[in-house]
N, C-alpha and C positions, 0 to 999 in steps of 0.2 A: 812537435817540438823540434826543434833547430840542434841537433845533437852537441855540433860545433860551439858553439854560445853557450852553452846550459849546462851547469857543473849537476854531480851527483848530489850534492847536498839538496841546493834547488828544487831537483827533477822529486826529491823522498818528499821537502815541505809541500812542495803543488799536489802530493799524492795525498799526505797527510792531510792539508786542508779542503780538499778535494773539488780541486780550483781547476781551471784550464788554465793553462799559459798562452799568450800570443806573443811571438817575437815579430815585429812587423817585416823587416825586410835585414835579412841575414848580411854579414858584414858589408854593410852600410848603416852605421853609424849616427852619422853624419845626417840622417832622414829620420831621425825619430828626435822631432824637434823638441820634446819636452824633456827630455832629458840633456839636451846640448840646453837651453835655456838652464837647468839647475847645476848646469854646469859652471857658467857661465855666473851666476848668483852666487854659488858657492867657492870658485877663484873671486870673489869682489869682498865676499864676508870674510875670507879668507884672508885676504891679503891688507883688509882694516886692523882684523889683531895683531899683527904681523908689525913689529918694530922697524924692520929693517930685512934685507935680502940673505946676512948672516944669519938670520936666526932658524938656528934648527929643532927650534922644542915646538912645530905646529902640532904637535898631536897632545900637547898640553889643553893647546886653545880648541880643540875638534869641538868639545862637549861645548862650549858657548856660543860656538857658530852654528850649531845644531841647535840648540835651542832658541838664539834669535830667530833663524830661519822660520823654525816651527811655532814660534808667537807673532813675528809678523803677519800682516794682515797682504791675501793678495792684493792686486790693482784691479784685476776684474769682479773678484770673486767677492772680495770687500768680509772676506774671513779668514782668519788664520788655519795653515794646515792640520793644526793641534786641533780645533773646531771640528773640522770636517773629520777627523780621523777620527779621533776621541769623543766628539760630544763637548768637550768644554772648553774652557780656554787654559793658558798654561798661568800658571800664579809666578810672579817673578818675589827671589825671597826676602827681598824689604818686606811684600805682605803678610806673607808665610811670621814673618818677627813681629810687625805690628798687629796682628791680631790678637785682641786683649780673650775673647772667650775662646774655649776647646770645644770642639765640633764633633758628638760622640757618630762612629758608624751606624747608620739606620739597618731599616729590612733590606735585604738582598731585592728580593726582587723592586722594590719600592724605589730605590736606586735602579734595575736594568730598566723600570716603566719609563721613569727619567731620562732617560742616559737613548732609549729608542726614540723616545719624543724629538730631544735635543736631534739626536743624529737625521730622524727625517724631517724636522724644520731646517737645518741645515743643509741637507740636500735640496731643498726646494728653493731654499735662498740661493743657491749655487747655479743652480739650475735658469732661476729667473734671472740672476746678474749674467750669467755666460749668454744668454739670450740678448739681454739689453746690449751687452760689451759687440754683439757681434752685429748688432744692426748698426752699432753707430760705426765700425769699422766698415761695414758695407756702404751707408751714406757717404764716408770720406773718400772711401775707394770710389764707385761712385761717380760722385762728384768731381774728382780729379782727372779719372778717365774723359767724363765729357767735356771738360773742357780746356783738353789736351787734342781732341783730335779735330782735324783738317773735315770740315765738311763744309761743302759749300753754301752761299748765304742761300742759293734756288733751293738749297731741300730742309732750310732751315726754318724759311717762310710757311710754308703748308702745302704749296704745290708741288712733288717731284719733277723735276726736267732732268733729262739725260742730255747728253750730248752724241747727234748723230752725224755721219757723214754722208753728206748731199752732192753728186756729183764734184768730188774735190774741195769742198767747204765741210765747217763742221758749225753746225747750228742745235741751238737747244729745243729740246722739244719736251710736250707734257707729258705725263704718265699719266693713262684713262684707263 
């Protein structure tokens, strides 16, 4: 563990849960892209509730931008973080008010059998969309590299030729 980065509270929950920590690379920041991305999500969510530049009650709006975040749905992932973390999705409270029956608590465990199912269908959903999301990022990548770069039409044909120097001329010749 990174001593510098990592408060005492932290360091008791990683013990408590009896997790490993990785911190990837110590003040650099700026390299641990998924957290500059939820950065970067959370200054835009942020700054939608936001009337205007005076307004100082943001920590009114925190609990809403925190829950959009975690009912929307990623772009790769094609589930919401609530899903993946929780097993469910989150109920926004128009449905919470229109639901006309009460929904008595079942058996404990009968709920966790559910709740494991959910969680490893949705990992396997995550799993097969970050797969899909990253081949077609490779095919574009890809794609744009070749045909960005400078190669000549002789080794584009089928034949390699180099270019050699022949007593002061330079002439092409095959690769055999």
């Amino acid at each position: 563990m990174v001593r510098e980065m990592t408060g005492r509270v932290i360091e008791q929950l990683v013990v408590l849960l009896q997790a490993k920590q990785r911190n990837s690379t110590p003040y650099r920041p700026q390299m641990i892209c998924l957290v500059e991305c939820y950065h970067r999500t959370w200054r835009e969510c942020v700054s939608t509730f936001m009337a205007d530049e005076r307004q100082n009650d943001w920590c009114a709006w925190a609990k809403y931008v925190v829950f959009a975040h975690n009912s929307a749905q990623h772009s790769t992932v094609v589930l919401s973080p609530n899903v993946l973390m929780m097993g469910r999705r989150l109920r926004l409270p128009n449905e919470l008010l229109r639901e006309t029956e009460l929904t008595e608590p079942g058996d404990l465990m009968d709920y966790h059998r559910q709740l494991m199912v959910a969680m490893e269908r949705g990992s396997e959903c995550e799993e097969r969309a970050q797969r899909k999301e990253q081949a077609r990022q490779a095919y574009y990548y890809d794609r744009k590299s070749q045909t960005t770069t400078n190669i000549s039409p002789a080794f584009r044909r089928g034949t390699p030729k180099a270019w050699v120097n022949e007593g002061g001329k330079r002439t092409q010749r095959n690769h055999s």
